[in-house]
N, C-alpha and C positions, 0 to 999 in steps of 0.2 A: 864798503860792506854795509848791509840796509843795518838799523838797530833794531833788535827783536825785545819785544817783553815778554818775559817769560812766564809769567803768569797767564796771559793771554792766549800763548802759545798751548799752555799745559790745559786750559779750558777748552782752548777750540781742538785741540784733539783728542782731549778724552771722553763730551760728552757725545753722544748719541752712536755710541762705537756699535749698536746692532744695526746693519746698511744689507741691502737688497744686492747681490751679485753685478758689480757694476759693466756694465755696455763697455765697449771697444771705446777706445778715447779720442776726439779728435785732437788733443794736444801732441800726443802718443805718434798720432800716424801724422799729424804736420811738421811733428820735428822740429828739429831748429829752422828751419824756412821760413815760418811768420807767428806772431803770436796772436794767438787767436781767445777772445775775449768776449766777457759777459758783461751788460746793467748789472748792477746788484742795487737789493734795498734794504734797507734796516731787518726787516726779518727775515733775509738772509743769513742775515750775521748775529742776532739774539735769539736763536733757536725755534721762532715761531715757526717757521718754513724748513725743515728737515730737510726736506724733499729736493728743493732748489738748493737749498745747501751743498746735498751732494753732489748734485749735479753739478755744480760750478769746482766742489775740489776736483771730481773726476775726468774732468773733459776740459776744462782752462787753464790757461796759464796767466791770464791777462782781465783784470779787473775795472772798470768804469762805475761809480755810481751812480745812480740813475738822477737819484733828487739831493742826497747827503751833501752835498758841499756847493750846491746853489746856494746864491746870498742871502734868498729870504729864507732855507734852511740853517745855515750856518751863523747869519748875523743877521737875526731877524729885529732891532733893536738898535738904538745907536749905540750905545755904550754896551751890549748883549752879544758875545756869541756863545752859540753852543755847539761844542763839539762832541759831544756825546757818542752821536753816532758814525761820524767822519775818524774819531779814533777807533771806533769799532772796525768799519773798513781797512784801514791800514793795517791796522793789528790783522787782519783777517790776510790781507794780497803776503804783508811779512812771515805770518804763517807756515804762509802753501806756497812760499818761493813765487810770487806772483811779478809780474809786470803791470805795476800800479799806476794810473792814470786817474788825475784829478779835473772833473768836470763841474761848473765852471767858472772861471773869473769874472770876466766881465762880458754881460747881456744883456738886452732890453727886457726880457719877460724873466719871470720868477725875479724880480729886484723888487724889495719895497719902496714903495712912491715917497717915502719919506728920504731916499736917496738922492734921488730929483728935485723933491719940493719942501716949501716952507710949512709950517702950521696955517697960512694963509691958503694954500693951493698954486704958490707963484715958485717958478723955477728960482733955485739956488743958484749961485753966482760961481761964475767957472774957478775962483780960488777955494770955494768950498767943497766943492764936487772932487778936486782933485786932492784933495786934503781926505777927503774919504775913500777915495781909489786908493789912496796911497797909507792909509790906514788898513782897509780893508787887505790888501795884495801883504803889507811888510806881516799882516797877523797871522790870515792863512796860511801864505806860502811858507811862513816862518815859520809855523809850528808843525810843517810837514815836510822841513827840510831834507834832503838826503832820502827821503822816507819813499815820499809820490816821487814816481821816474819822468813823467811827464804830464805838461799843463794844457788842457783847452785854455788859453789865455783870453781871446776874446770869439767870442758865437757869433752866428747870423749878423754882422755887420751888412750887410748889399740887401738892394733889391733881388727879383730875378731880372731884371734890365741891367743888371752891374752897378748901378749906382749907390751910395749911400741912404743907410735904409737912415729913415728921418726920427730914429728912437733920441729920447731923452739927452742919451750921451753926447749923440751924436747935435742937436741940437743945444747946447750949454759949452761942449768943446769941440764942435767940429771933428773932423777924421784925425787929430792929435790924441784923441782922447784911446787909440787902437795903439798908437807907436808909445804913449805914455804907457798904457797895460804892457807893452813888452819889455820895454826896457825895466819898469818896476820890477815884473818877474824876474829876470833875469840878474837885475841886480842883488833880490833876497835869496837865488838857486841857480845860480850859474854852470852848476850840474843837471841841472832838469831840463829835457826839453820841451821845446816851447810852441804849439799849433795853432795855427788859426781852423777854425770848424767852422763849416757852414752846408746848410742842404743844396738839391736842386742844381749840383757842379756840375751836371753832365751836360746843362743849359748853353750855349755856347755863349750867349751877353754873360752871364752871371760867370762862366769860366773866363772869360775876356777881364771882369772887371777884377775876380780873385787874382789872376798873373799881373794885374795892374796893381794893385794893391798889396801885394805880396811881394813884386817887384821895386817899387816904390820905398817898404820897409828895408828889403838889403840893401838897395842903393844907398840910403843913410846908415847904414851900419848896423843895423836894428836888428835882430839876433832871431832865424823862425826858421825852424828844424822842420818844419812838417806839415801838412794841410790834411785836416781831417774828413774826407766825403762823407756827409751823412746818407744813408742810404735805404730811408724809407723807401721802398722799390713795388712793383707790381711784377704778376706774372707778365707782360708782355713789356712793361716799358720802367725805364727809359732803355733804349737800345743798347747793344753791349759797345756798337762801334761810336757812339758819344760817349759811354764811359771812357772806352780806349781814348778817346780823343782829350778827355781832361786830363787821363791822367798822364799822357807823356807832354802836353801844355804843361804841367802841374810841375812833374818833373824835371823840363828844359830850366826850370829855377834855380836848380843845385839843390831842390829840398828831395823830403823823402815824400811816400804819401799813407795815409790810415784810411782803410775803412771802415768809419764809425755809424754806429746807429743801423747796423743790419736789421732790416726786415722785410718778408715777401709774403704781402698784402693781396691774399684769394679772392677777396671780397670786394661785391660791388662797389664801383667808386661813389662817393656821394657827392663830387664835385670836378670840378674839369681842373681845380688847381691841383698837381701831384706834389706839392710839396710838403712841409713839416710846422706850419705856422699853428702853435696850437689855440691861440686862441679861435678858431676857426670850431662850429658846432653843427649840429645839422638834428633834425630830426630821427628816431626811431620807426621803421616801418619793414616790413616784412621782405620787401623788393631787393633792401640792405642788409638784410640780416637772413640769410637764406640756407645757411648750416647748422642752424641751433640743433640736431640732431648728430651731427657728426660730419668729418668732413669727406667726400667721396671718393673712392679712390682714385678717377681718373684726375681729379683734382691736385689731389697729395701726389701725383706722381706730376701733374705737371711743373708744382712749385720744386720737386725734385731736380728736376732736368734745369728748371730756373737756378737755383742755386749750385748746381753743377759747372753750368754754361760762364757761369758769375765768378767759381771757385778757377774753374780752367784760368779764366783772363787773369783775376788776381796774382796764380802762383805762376804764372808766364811773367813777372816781374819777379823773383826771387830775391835781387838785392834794395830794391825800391819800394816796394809793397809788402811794411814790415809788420803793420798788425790789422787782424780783420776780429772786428768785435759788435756780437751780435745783442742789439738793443731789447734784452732777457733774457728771461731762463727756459720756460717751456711758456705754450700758447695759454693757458690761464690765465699768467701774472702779466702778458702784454700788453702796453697802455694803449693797443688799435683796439681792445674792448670796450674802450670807453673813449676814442677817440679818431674819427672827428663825430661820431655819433656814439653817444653813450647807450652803454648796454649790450654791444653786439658781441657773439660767439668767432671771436678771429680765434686764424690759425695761422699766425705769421712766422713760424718759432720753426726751432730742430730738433725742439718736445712735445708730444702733446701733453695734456691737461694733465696724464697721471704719471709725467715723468719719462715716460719711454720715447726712446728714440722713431722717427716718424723716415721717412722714404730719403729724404733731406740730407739725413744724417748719414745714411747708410753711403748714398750717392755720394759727398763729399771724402768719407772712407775712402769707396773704392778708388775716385778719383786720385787723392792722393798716393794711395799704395802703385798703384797702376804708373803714376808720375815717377817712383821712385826704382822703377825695375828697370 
């Protein structure tokens, strides 16, 4: 049983007790079939964001944070962490009965370089690196024991060719430095499980190299419950028959599968890559940003039928596709507003801007009700 604090408990549901008649719930109508799950960000959970608040008790069961428990959030500092607001989150998912999810361990981006390198700029030496993985992994995971149900343990490792993406980590300890992150985890929460995440799975190299790699880990005995599809997605692509095709790859493993990081991007692409590499920018221009008035309706209906189409596939796995969590709250707080071009009016969400439920939301309703008769 999770451990509740009860002061937290008595905060997060006393204040803000005047709320708007809330919408149909997608938790409601998915039932126990999957858990279906939000980003959340610090002012979700310190009352600056009401709004998003309720949205997330009323319609989730299943909680991700967006930036809170990334390294350069949580231990930004060598001898510095701060959890301020990564206990805010737990206390929040422990609340509301939630399915808590801690993202993430270990990844090349948001890590400070001070992780990698000396006071000089010269890479640290693979018995220091792993003295700090294994600092970093026994503190976190330790102070969230029992609490978080499950770890993105290591991110974006591959290319989209399959191979070994050439980050820091991976250049100081080679591909040991992935089977090191799991076995750590597991030996500080051998209750938690345990995922590897990564975008762009529906790739067939990059699906090829994740069964490699993921195969790889159980054959040494290496403990990985799950693979997380991120699923930055457009209305037309990637196709639903390459999803299908990773995910029964995915789950010929013996694991389960998550789909993490939902979102369904209207908006013109600004690049031929469709993947989630953020450091990636682009300019601001009008050709890309072509809804700052609102979004049209044959538009929102076709992102509808997109996420229909997407919900169909998902709950056609009932016992293997156990959580689908959508990267926000409503289209406001989406980080495709300011990403891969800063400034634009997205509407990738199952909210819009002022909280209400959009075509999206209704659609996945129906669908599920309709599944259940």
């Amino acid at each position: 049983m999770k451990r509740f604090h009860l002061y937290s408990i008595f905060i997060l549901t006393t204040i803000g007790c005047a709320q708007e008649e809330p919408n149909p719930s997608l938790k409601d109508a998915l039932g126990d079939r999957i858990h279906i799950g939000a980003a959340v960000k610090r002012s979700h959970l310190d009352w600056q964001d009401e709004r998003s608040r309720n949205i997330i008790i009323h319609q989730f069961n299943s909680i991700t944070p967006e930036n809170l428990l990334k390294w350069e959030s949580v231990h930004p500092r060598l001898n510095d962490y701060n959890f301020c607001a990564s206990d805010l989150f737990a206390e929040f998912g422990e609340a509301h009965d939630m399915f808590i999810v801690g993202h993430v361990l270990v990844w090349h981006s948001q890590t400070p370089n001070w992780v990698f390198e000396d006071e000089d700029g010269n890479l640290k030496s693979r018995e220091a690196l792993i003295n700090l993985m294994t600092d970093h992994i026994q503190t976190v995971v330790g102070r969230y024991r029992g609490r978080i149900d499950g770890w993105d343990v290591v991110n974006e490792a591959l290319n989209d060719d399959g191979s070994f993406r050439q980050s820091k980590w991976y250049q100081i300890l080679g591909e040991d430095y992935i089977k090191l992150a799991f076995e750590l985890t597991n030996e500080v929460d051998p209750d938690a499980e345990l995922y590897y995440n990564d975008y762009n799975l529906w790739n067939p190299k990059k699906r090829d190299g994740v069964v490699a790699l993921v195969s790889s880990l159980l054959n040494q005995g290496i403990r990985v419950d799950g693979i997380g599809m991120q699923s930055h997605w457009s209305l037309n692509h990637p196709p639903i028959e390459q999803i299908r095709a990773s995910i029964d790859a995915f789950l010929a493993l013996g694991v389960k599968v998550h789909i993490t990081e939902l979102d369904i991007d209207v908006l013109p692409s600004a690049w031929d890559n469709v993947g989630a590499d953020i450091s990636a920018n682009f300019e601001l221009n009008e050709q890309l940003n072509p809804y700052t008035e609102g979004l049209p309706q044959e538009v929102e209906e076709a992102q509808a039928q997109r996420y229909k189409a997407l919900f169909e596939l998902f709950l056609s796995y009932p016992e293997d596709i156990v959580r689908v969590t959508l990267w926000g709250v409503h289209d406001g707080g989406s980080w495709l507003n300011n990403w891969p071009v800063k400034g634009r009016t997205s509407y990738p969400l199952l909210f819009d801007r002022e909280g209400q439920p959009k075509a999206a939301h209704t659609a996945i309703l129906d669908l599920s009700t309709n599944s259940m008769e």
